[in-house]
C-alpha positions as CSV (number, residue, x, y, z in Angstrom):
1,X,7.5,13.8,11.5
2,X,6.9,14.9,7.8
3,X,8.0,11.6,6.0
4,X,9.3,13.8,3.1
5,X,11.5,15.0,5.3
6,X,13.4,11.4,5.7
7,X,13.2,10.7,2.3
8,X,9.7,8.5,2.2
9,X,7.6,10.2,-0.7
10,X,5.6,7.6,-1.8
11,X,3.2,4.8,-0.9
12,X,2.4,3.3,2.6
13,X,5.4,4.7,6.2
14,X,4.8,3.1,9.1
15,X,5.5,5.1,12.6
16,X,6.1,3.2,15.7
17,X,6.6,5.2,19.1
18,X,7.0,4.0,22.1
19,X,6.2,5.6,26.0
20,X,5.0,5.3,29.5
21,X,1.0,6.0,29.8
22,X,0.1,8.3,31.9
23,X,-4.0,7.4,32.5
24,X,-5.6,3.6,31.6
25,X,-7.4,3.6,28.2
26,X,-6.9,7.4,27.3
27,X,-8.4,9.2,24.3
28,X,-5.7,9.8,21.5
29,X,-5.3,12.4,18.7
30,X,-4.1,12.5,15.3
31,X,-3.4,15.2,12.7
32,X,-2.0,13.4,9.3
33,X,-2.1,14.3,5.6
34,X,-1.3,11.3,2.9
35,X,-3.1,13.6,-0.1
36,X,-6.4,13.0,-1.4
37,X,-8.1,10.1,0.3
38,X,-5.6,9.1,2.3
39,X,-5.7,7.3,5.6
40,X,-4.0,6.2,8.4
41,X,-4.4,2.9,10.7
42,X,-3.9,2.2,14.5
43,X,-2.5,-0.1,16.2
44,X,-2.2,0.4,20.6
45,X,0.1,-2.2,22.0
46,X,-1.1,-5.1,19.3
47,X,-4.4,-3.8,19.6
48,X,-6.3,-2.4,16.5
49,X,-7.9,0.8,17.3
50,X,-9.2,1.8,13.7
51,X,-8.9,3.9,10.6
52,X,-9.0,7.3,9.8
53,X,-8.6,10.2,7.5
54,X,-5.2,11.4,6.9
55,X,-6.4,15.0,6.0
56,X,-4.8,16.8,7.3
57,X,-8.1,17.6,10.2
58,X,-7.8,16.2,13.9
59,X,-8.4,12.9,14.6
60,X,-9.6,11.2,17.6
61,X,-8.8,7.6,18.2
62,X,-10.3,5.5,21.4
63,X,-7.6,3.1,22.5
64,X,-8.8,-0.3,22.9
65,X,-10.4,-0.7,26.2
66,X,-7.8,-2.9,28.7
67,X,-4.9,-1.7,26.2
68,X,-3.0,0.8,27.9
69,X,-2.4,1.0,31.8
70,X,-1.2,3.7,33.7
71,X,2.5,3.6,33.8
72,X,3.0,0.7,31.9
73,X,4.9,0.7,28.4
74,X,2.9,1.8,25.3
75,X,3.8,0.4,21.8
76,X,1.4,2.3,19.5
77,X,1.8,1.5,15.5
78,X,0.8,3.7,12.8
79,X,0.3,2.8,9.2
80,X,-0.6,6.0,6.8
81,X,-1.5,5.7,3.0
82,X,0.5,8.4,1.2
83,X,-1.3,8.6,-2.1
84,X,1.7,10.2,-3.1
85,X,3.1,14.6,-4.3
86,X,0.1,16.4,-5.2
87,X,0.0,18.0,-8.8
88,X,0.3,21.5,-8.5
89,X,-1.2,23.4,-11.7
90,X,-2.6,26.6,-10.0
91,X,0.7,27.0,-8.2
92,X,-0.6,27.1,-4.7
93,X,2.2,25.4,-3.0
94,X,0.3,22.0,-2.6
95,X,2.9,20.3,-4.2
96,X,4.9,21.4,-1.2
97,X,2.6,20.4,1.2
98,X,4.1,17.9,4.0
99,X,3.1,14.0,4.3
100,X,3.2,11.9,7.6
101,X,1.7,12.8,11.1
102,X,2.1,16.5,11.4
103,X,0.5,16.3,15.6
104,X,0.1,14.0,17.8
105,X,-1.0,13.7,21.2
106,X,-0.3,10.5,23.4
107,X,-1.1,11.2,27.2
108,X,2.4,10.1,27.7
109,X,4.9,10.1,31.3
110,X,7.7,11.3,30.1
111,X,9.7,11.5,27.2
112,X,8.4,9.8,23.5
113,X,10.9,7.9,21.4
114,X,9.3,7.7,17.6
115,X,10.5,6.2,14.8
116,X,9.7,6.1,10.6
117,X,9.8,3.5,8.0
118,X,9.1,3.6,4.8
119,X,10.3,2.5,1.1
120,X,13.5,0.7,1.2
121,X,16.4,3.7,0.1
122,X,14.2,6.2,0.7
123,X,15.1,8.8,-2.0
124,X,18.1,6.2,-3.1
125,X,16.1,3.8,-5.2
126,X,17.1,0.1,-5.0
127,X,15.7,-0.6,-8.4
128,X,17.0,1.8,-11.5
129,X,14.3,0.6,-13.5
130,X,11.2,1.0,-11.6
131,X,12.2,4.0,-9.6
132,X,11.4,5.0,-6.3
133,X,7.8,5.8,-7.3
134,X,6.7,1.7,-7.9
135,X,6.8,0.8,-3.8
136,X,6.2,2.3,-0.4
137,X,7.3,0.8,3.3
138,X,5.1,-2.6,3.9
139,X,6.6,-5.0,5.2
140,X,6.1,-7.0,1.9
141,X,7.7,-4.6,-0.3
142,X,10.6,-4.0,1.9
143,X,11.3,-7.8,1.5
144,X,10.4,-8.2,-2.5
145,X,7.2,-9.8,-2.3
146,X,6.0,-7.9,-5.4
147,X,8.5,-9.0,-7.5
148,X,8.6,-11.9,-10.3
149,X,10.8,-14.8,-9.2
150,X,9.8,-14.1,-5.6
151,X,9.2,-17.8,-4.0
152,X,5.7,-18.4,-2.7
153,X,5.6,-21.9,-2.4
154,X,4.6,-22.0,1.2
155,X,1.8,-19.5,1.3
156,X,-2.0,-20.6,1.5
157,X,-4.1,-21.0,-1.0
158,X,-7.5,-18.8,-0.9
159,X,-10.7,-18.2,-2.8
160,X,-11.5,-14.4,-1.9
161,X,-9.4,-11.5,-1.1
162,X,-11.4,-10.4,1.7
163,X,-9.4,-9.7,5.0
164,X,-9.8,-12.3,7.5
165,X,-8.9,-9.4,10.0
166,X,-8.4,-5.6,9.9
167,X,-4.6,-4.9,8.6
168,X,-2.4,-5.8,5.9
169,X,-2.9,-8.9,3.6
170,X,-0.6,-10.3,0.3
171,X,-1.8,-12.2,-2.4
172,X,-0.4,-13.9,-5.2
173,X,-0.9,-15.6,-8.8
174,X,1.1,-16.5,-11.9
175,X,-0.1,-17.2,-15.6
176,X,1.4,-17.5,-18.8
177,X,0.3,-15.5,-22.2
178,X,0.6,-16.6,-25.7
179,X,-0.5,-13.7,-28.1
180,X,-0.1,-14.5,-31.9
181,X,2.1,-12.5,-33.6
182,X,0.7,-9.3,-35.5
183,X,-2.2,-8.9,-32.8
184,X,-2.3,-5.8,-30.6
185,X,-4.0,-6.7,-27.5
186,X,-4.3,-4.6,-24.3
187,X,-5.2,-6.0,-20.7
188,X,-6.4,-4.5,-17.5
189,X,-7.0,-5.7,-14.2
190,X,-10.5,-5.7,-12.6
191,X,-11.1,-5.1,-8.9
192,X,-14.7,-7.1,-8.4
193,X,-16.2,-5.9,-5.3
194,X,-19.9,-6.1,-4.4
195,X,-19.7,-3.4,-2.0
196,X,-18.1,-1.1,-4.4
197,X,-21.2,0.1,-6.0
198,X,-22.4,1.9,-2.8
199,X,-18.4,2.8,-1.7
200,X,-18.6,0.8,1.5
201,X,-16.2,-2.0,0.9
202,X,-13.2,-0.6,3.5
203,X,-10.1,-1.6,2.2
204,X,-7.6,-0.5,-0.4
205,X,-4.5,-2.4,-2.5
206,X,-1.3,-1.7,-4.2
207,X,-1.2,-3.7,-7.3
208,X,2.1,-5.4,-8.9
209,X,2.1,-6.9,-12.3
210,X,6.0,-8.4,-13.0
211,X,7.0,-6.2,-10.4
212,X,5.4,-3.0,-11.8
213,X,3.0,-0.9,-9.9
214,X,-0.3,-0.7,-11.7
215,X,-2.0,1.3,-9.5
216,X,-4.2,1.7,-6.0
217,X,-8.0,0.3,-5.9
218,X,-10.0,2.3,-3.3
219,X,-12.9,0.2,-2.2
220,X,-15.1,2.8,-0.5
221,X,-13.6,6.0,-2.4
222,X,-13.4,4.6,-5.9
223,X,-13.1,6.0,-8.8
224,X,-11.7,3.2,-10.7
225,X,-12.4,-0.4,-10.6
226,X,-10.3,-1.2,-13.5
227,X,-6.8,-0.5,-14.0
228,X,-5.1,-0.6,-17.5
229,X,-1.7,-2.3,-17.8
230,X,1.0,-0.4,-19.3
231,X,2.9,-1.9,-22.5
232,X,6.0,-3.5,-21.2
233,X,4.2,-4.5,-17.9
234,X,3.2,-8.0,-19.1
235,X,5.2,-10.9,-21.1
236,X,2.9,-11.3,-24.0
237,X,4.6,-14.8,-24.4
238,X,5.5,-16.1,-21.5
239,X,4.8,-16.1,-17.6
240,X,3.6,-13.4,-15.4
241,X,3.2,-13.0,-11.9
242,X,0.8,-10.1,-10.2
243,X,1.2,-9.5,-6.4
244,X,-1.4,-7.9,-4.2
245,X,-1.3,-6.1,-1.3
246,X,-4.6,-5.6,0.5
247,X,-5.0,-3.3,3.6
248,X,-8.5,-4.0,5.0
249,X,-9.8,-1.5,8.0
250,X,-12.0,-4.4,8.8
251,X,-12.9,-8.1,8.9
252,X,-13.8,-9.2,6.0
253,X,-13.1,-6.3,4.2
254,X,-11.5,-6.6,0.7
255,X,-12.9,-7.5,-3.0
256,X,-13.8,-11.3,-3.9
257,X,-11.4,-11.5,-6.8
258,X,-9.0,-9.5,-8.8
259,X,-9.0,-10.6,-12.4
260,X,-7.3,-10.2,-16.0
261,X,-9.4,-9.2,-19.2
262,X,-8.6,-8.3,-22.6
263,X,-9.2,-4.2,-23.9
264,X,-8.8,-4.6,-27.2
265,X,-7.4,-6.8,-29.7
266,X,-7.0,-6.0,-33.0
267,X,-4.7,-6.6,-35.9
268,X,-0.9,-4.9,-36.4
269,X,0.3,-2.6,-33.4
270,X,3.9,-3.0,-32.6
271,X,6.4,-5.7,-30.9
272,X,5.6,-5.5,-27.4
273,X,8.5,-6.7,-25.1
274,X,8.4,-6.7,-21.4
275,X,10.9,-4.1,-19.3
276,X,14.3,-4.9,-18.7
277,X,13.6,-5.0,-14.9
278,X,15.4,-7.0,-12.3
279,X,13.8,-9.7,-10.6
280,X,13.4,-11.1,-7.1
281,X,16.8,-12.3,-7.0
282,X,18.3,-10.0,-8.5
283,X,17.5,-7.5,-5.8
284,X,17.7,-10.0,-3.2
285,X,20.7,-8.6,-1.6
286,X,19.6,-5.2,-1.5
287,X,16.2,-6.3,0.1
288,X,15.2,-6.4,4.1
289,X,16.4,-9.6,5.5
């Protein structure tokens, strides 16, 4: 079940599989490799049953208790962080080295039908100016959410990131920029977690500004808490729109706010213009539905 191997190299791939139990509430095991702090979550017939390392060393999981009855149908859902190919420099193979679930064991009766999703196109990329390294296989980024011109309208309101419940969350803001001609001025995005100091806040995010992958905040792995935004990533005069996807292993997991702040400013630097990129409805079509 190496994702590589069906064309998913980057970002999050869900597996689903799908049996009959052979024992009520068994023990389940786990053998997955993302790269370097990768994880993987678990879901046992709608019920979350935790997160764990993907690294490559056994896993046990506990399905939820009442969850899984002997001979009756078993929906178990799998969501692994690939933190993306390692960098090879030493030439040990490592860039080699398979992502996804390499074993698994599922006290099954009978056969096992699995399945794999991950990054709409797989190796084709859907978007010839991001590339297929910008998005993985959420459900949000299969169906454009990250992207400017994406309608949001109808989504809640909220004051803090934090989860209200293990899995994954989106997020959304707009602004507009006005910077004076003949200024260079850089931005970043801050993460602002109080549990981040100690590495205990349990939840990660993929963050989009105009579409553009900015990076992946680690709350209890870290390093960074700050992530710098490329040149050609924001409209220095005009709107922007940053998405956020937030997968929390916990309630209430998840970093109060996410916000913008100025680098540097200083006079001269060149004509910054934001990348020719297409928009929400511009990919529309080639999208999930």
């Amino acid at each position: 079940m190496d994702a590589n191997h069906y064309g998913f190299h980057e970002g999050d791939v869900w597996y689903r599989a799908h049996y009959k139990a052979a024992m009520n509430d068994p023990w389940l095991s786990f053998t997955a490799f993302g790269a370097e702090a990768a994880n993987f979550l678990v879901w046992v017939n709608g019920q979350y049953a935790g997160a764990y390392d993907a690294n490559g060393i056994l896993q046990i999981v506990r399905t939820p208790r009442g969850s899984v009855t002997k001979g009756g149908d078993v929906t178990l859902a799998v969501l692994l962080r690939n933190n993306g190919q390692r960098v090879d420099w030493q030439g040990f193979g490592e860039s080699q080295h398979g992502m996804g679930i390499h074993d698994a064991t599922l006290i099954s009766s009978g056969p096992v039908e699995w399945k794999i999703q991950g990054a709409v196109g797989g190796n084709t990329a859907i978007d010839p100016a991001r590339t297929i390294y910008n998005n993985g296989g959420l459900f949000g980024e299969r169906h454009g959410w990250y992207l400017p011109g994406f309608d949001d309208s109808a989504w809640q309101p909220v004051e803090s990131l934090r989860a209200e419940k293990p899995g994954v969350t989106w997020f959304r803001t707009d602004f507009d920029l006005d910077v004076p001609a003949g200024r260079d001025v850089g931005f970043r995005l801050n993460v602002n977690s109080q549990r981040f100091a100690n590495k205990s806040d349990h939840a990660r995010t993929v963050m989009f500004v105009n579409g553009w992958n900015v990076g992946t905040w680690v709350g209890d792995v870290g390093p960074q808490e700050s992530f710098t935004i490329p040149a050609g990533f924001l409209n220095m005069n005009g709107h922007n729109e940053i998405a956020i996807a937030l997968t929390a292993e916990e309630a209430s997991a998840g970093p109060e706010s996410i916000d913008l702040s100025v680098i540097m400013n200083q006079t001269g630097g060149l004509d910054l213009r934001l990348n020719d990129a297409p928009d929400y409805s511009e990919l529309q079509g080639r999208l999930e539905r």
